[in-house]
C-alpha positions as CSV (number, residue, x, y, z in Angstrom):
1,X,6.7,1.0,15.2
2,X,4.0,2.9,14.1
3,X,2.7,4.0,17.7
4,X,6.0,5.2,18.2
5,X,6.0,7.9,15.0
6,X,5.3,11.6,15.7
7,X,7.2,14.5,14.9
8,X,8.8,13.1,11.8
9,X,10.5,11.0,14.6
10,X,11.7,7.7,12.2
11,X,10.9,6.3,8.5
12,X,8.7,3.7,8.3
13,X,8.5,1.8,4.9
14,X,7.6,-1.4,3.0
15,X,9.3,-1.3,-0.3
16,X,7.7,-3.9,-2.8
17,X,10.8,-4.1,-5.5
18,X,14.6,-4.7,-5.5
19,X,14.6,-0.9,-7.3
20,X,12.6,0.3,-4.5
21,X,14.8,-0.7,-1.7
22,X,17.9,0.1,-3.3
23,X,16.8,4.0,-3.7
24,X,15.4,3.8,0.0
25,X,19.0,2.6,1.2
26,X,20.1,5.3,-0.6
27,X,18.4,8.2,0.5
28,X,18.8,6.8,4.0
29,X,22.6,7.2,3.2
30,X,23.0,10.2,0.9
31,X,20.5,12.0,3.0
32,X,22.1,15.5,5.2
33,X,20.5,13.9,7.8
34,X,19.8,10.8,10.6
35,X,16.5,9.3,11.4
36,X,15.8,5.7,12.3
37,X,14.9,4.1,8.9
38,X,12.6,0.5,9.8
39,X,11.6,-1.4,7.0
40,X,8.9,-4.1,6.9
41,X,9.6,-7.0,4.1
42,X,8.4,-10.8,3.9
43,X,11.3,-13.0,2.8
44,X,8.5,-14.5,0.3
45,X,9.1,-11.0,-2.0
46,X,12.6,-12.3,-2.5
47,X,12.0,-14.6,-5.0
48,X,8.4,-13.1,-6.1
49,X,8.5,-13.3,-10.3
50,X,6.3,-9.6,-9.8
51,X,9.0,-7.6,-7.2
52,X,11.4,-7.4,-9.9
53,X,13.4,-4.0,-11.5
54,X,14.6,-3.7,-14.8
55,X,17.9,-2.2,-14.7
56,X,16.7,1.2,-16.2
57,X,14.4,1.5,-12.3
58,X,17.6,1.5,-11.1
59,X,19.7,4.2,-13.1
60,X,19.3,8.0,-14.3
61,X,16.9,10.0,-11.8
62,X,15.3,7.3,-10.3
63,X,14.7,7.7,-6.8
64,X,12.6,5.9,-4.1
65,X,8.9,6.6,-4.5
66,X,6.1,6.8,-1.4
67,X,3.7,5.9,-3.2
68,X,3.8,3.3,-6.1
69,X,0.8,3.6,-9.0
70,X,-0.8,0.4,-10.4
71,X,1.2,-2.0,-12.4
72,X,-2.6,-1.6,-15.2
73,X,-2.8,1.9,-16.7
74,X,-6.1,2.8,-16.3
75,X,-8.0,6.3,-16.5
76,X,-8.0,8.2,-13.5
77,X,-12.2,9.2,-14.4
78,X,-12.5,5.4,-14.8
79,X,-11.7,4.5,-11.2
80,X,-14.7,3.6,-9.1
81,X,-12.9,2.2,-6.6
82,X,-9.6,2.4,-5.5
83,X,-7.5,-0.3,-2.9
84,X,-4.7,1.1,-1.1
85,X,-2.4,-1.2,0.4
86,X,1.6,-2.0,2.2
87,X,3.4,-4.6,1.2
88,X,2.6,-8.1,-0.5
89,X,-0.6,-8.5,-0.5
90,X,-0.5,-5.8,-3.7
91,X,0.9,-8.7,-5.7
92,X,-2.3,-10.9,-4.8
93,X,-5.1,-8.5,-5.1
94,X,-3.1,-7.4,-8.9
95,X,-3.3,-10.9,-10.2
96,X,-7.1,-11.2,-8.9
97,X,-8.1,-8.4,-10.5
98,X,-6.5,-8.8,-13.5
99,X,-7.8,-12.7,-14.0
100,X,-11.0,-11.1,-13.0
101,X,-10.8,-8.7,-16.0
102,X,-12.0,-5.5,-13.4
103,X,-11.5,-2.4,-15.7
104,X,-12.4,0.2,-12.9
105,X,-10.3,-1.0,-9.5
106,X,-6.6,0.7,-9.1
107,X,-4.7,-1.0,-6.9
108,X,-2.2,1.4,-5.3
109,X,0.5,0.9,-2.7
110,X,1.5,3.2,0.1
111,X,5.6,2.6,0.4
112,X,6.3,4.9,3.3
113,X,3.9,4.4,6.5
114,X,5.7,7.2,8.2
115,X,5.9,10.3,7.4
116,X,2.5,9.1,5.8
117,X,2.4,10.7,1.9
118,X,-0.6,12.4,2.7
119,X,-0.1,15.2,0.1
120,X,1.2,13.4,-2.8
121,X,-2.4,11.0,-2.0
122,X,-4.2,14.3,-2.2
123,X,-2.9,15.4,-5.3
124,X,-4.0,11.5,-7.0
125,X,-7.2,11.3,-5.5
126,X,-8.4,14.8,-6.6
127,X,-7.6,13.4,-10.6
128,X,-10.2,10.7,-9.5
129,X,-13.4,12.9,-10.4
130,X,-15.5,9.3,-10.1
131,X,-14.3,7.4,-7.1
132,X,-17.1,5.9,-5.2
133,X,-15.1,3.4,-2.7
134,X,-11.5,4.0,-1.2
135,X,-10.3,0.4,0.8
136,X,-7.2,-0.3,3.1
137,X,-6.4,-3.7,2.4
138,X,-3.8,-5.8,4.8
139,X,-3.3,-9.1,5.1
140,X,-2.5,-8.7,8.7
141,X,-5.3,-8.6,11.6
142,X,-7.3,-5.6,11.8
143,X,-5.4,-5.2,15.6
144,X,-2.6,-5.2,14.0
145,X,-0.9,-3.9,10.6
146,X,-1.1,-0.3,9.8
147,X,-5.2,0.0,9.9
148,X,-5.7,2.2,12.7
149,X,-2.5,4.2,11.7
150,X,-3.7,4.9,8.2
151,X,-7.3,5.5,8.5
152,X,-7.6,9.0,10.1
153,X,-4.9,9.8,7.4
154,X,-6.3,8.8,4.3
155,X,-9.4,10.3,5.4
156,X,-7.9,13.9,5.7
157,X,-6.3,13.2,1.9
158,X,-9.9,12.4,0.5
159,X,-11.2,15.4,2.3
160,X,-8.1,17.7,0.7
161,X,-8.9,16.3,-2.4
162,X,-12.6,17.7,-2.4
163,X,-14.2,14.1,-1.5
164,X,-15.4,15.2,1.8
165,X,-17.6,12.7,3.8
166,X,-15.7,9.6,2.0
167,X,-14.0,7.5,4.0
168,X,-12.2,4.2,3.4
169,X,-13.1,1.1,4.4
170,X,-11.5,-1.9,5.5
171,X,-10.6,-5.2,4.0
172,X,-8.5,-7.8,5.9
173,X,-8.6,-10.5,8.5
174,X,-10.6,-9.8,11.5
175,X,-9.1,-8.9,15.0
176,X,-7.1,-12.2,16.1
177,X,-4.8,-12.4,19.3
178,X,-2.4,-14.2,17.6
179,X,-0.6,-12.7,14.4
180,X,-0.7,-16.2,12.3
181,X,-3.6,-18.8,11.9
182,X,-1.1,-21.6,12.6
183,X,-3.2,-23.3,9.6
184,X,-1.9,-23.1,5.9
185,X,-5.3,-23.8,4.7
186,X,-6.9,-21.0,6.7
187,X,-4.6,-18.9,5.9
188,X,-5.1,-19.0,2.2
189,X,-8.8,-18.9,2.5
190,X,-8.5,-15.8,4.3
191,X,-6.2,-14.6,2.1
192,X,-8.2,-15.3,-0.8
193,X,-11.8,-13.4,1.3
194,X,-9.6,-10.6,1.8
195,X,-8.5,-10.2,-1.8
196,X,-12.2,-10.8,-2.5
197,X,-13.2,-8.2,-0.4
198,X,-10.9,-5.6,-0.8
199,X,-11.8,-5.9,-4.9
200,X,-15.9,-6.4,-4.6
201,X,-15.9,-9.6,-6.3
């Protein structure tokens, strides 16, 4: 889906809350106008104890948000390293670092792939006066998942936001022809070397 976006052609989103895709259903509806809306989202996020809204998230002037800020409050001139990430795998890489006791890694998700938030990115990473490392993290293959769609993207936010020459790196399962191990145990060791990875522990 992502090869096929240009020109603000479709929506491309993985919503990580109930609140989340409630207020992405409905903008899609209330909106003055029609794109394709796709959206990506594991049946395991169902019953997952962290994807769940109060009922305030959805009422008032809440509305669907592009990018979603870390579930830890931490400085913005504390950050040394921040993990960017779609989908699930923000749940994982939140409880690791948090077990871990890391005071200086913000974990932030990216909600909508397409039209990529690129300014809104900008504006975040520009508070970050002492970010060293900015990581992509996907649980998917690097041949597949958003990787190559996000790269060149994040790279022209950094730049915007006066962190020229810093690009991100990535974290995540290496190229694979096939899209699942096919092994529960190899999956969750690569899952756990990803989360490793994509932290610095």
């Amino acid at each position: 889906f992502l090869q096929l976006c240009a020109g603000d052609n479709m929506i491309v989103c993985q919503p990580t809350s109930s609140a989340q895709l409630f207020h992405l259903l409905r903008r899609q509806m209330l909106r003055s106008f029609r794109k394709p809306l796709v959206i990506m989202s594991p049946k395991s996020l169902l019953r997952h104890p962290l994807a769940k809204s109060a009922k305030a998230d959805f009422l008032g002037d809440r509305q669907f948000r592009r990018i979603v800020s870390d579930t830890k409050v931490i400085a913005d001139d504390k950050v040394k390293r921040l993990v960017l990430c779609s989908g699930k795998v923000a749940y994982d890489l939140i409880e690791a670092r948090d077990a871990a006791g890391i005071e200086d890694v913000s974990i932030v998700r990216i909600e909508q792939l397409f039209p990529f938030p690129g300014d809104p990115l900008s504006v975040r990473l520009q508070r970050m006066t002492n970010l060293k490392e900015v990581v992509w993290c996907q649980e998917e293959p690097r041949n597949n998942g958003a990787w190559f769609f996000v790269n060149e993207r994040i790279e022209e936010s950094l730049t915007a936001a006066g962190h020229a020459g810093m690009r991100p790196s990535y974290a995540g399962r290496d190229a694979a022809a096939s899209p699942a191990t096919g092994l529960a145990s190899r999956h969750k060791a690569q899952q756990e070397a990803l989360v490793a990875q994509a932290l610095g522990l």
